[in-house]
C-alpha positions as CSV (number, residue, x, y, z in Angstrom):
1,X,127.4,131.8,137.7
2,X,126.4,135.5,138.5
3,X,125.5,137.5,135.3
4,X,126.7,140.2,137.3
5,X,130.3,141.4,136.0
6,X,132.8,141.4,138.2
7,X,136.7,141.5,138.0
8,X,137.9,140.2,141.1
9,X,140.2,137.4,141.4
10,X,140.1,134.0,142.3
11,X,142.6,131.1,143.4
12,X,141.2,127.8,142.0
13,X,139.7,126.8,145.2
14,X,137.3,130.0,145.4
15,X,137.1,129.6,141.1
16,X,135.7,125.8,141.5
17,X,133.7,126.7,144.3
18,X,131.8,129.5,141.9
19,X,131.9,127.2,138.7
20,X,131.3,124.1,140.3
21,X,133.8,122.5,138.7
22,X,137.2,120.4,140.0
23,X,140.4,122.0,140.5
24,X,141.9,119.3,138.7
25,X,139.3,120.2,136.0
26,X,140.1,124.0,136.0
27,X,143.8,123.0,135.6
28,X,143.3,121.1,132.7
29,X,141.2,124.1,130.9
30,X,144.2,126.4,131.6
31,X,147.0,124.0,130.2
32,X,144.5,122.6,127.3
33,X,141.7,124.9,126.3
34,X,142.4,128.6,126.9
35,X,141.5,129.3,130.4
36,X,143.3,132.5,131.1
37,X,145.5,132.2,134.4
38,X,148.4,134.2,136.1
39,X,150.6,132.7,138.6
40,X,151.4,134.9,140.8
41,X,153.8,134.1,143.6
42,X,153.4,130.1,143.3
43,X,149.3,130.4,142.9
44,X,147.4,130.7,140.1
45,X,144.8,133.3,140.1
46,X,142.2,133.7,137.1
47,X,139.7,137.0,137.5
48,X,136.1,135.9,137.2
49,X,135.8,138.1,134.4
50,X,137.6,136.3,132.1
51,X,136.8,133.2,133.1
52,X,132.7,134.1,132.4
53,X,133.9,135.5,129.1
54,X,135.8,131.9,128.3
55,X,132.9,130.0,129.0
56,X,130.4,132.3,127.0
57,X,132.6,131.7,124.2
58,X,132.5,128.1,124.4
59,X,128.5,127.2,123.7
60,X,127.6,123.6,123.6
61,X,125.9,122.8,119.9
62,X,122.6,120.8,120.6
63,X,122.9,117.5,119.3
64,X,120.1,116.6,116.2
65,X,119.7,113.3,117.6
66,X,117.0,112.5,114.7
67,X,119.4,113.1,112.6
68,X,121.8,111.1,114.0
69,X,119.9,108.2,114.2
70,X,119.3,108.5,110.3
71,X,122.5,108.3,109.7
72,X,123.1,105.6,112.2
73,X,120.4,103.5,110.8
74,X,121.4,104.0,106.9
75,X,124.7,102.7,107.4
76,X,123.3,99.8,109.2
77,X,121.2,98.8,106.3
78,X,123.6,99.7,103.7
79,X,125.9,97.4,105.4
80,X,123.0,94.4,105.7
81,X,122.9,95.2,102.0
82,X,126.3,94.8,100.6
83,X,126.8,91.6,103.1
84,X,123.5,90.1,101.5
85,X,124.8,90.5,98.1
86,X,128.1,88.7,98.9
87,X,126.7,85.6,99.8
């Protein structure tokens, strides 16, 4: 995507073309998660601005995979440990 601003609109051809993303994608983001859309005359048209302002509020969290794997493992053992004591 172009850091550059720009407020011109796009039909969702031209808007998965720029996001690289499917048009069945971009329709689920405007009926599920937000994506701002205007249909105008049958066509839906979202302006490139908003759509780069929807995905900068949308950051994907890094995953602590370390951590994740702690936790994974513990409840592994904790589970060999209770299923030890019952027999």
């Amino acid at each position: 995507m172009s850091e550059q601003l720009n407020d011109s609109w796009l039909d969702l051809e031209r808007l998965a073309k720029y996001a690289s993303l499917s048009k069945n994608s971009l329709r689920k983001h405007i009926k599920y998660s937000g994506l701002p859309a205007y249909r105008v005359g049958g066509k839906l048209l979202i302006k490139q601005l908003d759509f780069d302002n929807w995905v900068r509020e949308r950051p994907v969290k890094a995953l602590d995979i370390k951590a994740i794997a702690k936790k994974a493992l513990e409840r592994h053992r904790s589970k060999q440990a209770s299923s030890s004591t019952m027999h």
